[in-house]
Residue, then its C-alpha position, 0 to 999 in steps of 0.5 A: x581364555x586364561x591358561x589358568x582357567x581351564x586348570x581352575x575348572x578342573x580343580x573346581x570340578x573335583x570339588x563338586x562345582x560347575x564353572x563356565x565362562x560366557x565373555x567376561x561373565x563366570x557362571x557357577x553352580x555347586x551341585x551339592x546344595x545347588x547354590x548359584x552365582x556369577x562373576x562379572x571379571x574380565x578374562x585377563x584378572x585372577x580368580x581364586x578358588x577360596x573366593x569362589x567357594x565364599x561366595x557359594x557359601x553364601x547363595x546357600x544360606x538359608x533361615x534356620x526357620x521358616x522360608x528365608x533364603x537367598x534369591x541371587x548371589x553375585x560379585x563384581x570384578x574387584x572380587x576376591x577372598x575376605x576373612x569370612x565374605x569374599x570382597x566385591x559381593x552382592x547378596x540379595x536375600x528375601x525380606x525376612x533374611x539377614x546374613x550379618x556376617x555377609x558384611x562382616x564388623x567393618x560396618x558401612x566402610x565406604x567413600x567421601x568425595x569432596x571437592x576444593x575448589x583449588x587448582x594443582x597449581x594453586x595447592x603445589x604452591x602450598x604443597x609443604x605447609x598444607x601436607x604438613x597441617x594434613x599429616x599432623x590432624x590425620x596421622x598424629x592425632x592432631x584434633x580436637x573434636x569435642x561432642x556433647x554427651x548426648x550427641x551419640x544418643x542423638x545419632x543413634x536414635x534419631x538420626x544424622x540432622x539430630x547429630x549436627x543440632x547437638x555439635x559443641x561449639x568448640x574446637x573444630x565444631x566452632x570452625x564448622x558450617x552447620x548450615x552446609x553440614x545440613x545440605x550435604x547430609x542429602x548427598x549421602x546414598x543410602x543414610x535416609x535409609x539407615x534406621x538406628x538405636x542406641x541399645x545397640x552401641x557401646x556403653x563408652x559412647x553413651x551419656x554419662x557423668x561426663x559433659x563432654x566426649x572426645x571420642x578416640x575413633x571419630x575423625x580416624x581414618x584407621x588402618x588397612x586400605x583406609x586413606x585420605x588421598x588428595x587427587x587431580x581431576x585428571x580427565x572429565x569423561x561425561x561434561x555434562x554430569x561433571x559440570x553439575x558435580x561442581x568438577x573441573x579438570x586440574x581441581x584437586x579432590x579429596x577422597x576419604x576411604x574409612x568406616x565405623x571404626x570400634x562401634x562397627x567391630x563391637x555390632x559386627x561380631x556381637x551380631x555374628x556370634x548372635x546369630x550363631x547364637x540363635x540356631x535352633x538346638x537339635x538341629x545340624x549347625x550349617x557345614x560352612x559356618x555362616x547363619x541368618x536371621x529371620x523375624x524381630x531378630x533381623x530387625x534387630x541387626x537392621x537397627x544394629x547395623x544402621x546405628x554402626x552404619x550412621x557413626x561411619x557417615x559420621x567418622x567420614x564428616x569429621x575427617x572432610x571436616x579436619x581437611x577442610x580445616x587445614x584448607x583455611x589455615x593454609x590458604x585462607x579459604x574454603x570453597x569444597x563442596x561434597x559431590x557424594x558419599x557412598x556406603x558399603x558393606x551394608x544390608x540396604x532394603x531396596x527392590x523387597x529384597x535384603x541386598x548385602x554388599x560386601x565391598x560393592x556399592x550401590x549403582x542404582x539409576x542415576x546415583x553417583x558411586x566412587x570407584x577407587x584404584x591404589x595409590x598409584x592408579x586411578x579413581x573414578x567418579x560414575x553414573x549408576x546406571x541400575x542394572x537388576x542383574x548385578x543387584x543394582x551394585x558396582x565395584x568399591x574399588x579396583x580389588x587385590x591382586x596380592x595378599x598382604x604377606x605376599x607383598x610383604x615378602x618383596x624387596x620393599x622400595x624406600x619413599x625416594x624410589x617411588x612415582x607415587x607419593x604417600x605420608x605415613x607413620x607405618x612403613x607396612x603400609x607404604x609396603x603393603x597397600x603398594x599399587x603392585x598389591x591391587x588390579x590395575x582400575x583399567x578393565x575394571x571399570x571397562x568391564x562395568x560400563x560394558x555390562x552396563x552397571x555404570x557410566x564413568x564421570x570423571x577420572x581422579x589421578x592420586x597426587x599425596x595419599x594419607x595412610x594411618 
């Protein structure tokens, strides 16, 4: 057991909270409101009180009327503190609750793989033109991604295949497979399920007397731990599932980390302050901050957050898009193909609960999720294996380890000095998205495959990261 822990306990005890440690799981219960959850996270990676105090807050929630409240609260082991939601959270409320600050503005962040078709040794050939093409799309603004004006409406009310009948032919869309966009749209976990509405976007991103939209966001990989990262096929760990993603050692692969971008942090905070909003007058505001939502409200913030969460599906498109653009110019061809793309930071109704995920991804039976680690680790593509103890969730990552000021604070190594290789116009980010700043992906991911939420496929070596 960690030195640290039994210092923990006491500290936490102090503040009315049970804490206990069976294996790799952490057991917590707050005797004031008698909030429970627990913690899949080996012995040897942090915990932090501000996160364990954020995920109590949470399993307290309750609806402000009415029998709504919280069934179960858990997290995964990249868990650790967020702004108002710790990361690595899974919350599963019942059907007439909804917490939107649970998953706060950065509405269906989540993860695209794509792969190319081309070796290591095909692209390293390549390697200058092919970074340069990449960084001049990615990093300075290089785009053209032309909509029609109605194309958004489209997205919002009607849904992803709706979007792609309305794509202008011209820019990148005259370069794009439409009919290949169509197939892919099956490979997004989660997107059917995604209801939406228009009334609920911003009024820049609907018709007006303009015929066409260059929308500023859409095809941005914004700011963060966001990133675009060329990656290696390193190992192959289950033959069988790698083969029918299409997989094959020493391929390169593309992975894109962004989400909803501007229409993600307009629904996010409208909602939040909503639902601060409709608290019943006269009665006690709850102590921590945090209000759910019940009735033709929730439903609302469903249709709200589906609409935010179809635009990052969206965002996620146009960026495979622009890379696989790129491939074409500098190798004359493009055999990619996607194997998945995952949300989180989403409400899912799944099970007749409300499950929210803050930086945890689906991991239902058979489905695929993506598990990356920092630019100077790992990533893994695995199974779900649908284990109703962890809400039927895995990790979206390998977590922070260090705050970003904390990493700022250090002597930071110029590009030359360092093993790992990332192109950016921000040197903060070189700095603080450093592989120092996160838990190594190792026990991670052992922890999940022996608790039995997923099995690994295949793991993916960082070989250029593209960070905004």
């Amino acid at each position: 057991m960690s030195c640290h822990f039994p210092r923990l306990q006491r500290a936490l005890q102090r503040q009315g909270i049970q804490i206990a440690r069976e294996g790799g799981i952490v057991r917590l219960e707050r005797q004031a409101d008698g909030s429970r959850a627990s913690v899949l996270l080996p012995e040897r990676l942090p915990l932090e009180q501000k996160a364990i105090r954020q995920l109590l807050d949470f399993a307290a929630v309750r609806a402000a009327e009415g029998d709504g409240h919280v069934c179960r609260a858990c997290a995964t082991p990249d868990f650790h503190p967020g702004s108002i939601a710790p990361v690595g959270s899974v919350v599963a409320t019942t059907p007439d609750l909804v917490i939107p600050a649970a998953i706060g503005t950065d509405i269906n962040c989540g993860m695209r793989l794509l792969r190319t078709g081309l070796t290591l040794q095909q692209v390293e050939a390549k390697r200058e033109p092919l970074l340069a093409a990449l960084a001049r799309t990615l990093l300075d603004n290089g785009r053209d991604v032309p909509l029609r004006a109605s194309a958004f409406t489209a997205l919002f009310d009607a849904g992803p295949l709706a979007w792609i009948d309305t794509l202008h032919q011209d820019g990148l869309w005259c370069r794009v497979d439409r009919e290949r966009l169509v197939r892919e749209v099956e490979l997004a976990v989660g997107l059917a399920g995604f209801t939406g509405a228009a009334r609920h976007a911003p009024s820049a991103l609907m018709p007006s007397s303009r015929d066409i939209v260059r929308d500023p966001n859409l095809g941005t990989v914004g700011a963060g731990n966001h990133f675009v990262e060329l990656q290696i096929v390193d190992r192959v760990l289950d033959r069988h599932t790698a083969y029918a993603c299409g997989l094959r050692a020493d391929e390169i692969v593309v992975m894109i980390h962004s989400g909803s971008r501007e229409v993600g942090f307009f629904v996010g905070q409208r909602w939040m302050d909503r639902a601060r909003a409709a608290w019943p007058a006269g009665r006690r505001h709850p102590q921590s901050g945090l209000y759910g939502l019940s009735g033709e409200l929730a439903d609302d913030y469903l249709d709200a957050m589906g609409s935010a969460a179809r635009y990052a599906w969206a965002n996620r498109v146009v960026l495979a898009e622009l890379v696989r653009d790129a491939l074409v110019k500098v190798f004359g061809q493009d055999d990619s193909a996607l194997v998945v793309d995952v949300p989180h930071n989403v409400v899912m109704r799944q099970y007749g609960l409300n499950i929210h995920r803050k930086g945890a991804t689906p991991a239902d039976a058979g489905e695929l999720a993506l598990i990356p680690g920092s630019m100077g680790d790992y990533s893994y593509l695995a199974n779900g294996l649908g284990n109703p103890e962890w809400l039927w969730s895995c990790s979206h990552g390998s977590g922070r380890a260090m705050r970003r000021q904390a990493v700022r604070a250090q002597r930071p190594q110029t590009a030359a000095e360092l093993p790992w290789h990332c192109v950016t116009r921000r040197e903060e980010r070189r700095i603080e998205e450093a592989p120092g700043a996160y838990k190594p992906i190792g026990p991670v991911i052992e922890a999940q495959e022996s608790a039995g939420l997923i099995a690994p496929i295949a793991r993916l070596r960082p070989w250029v990261t593209f960070k905004a």
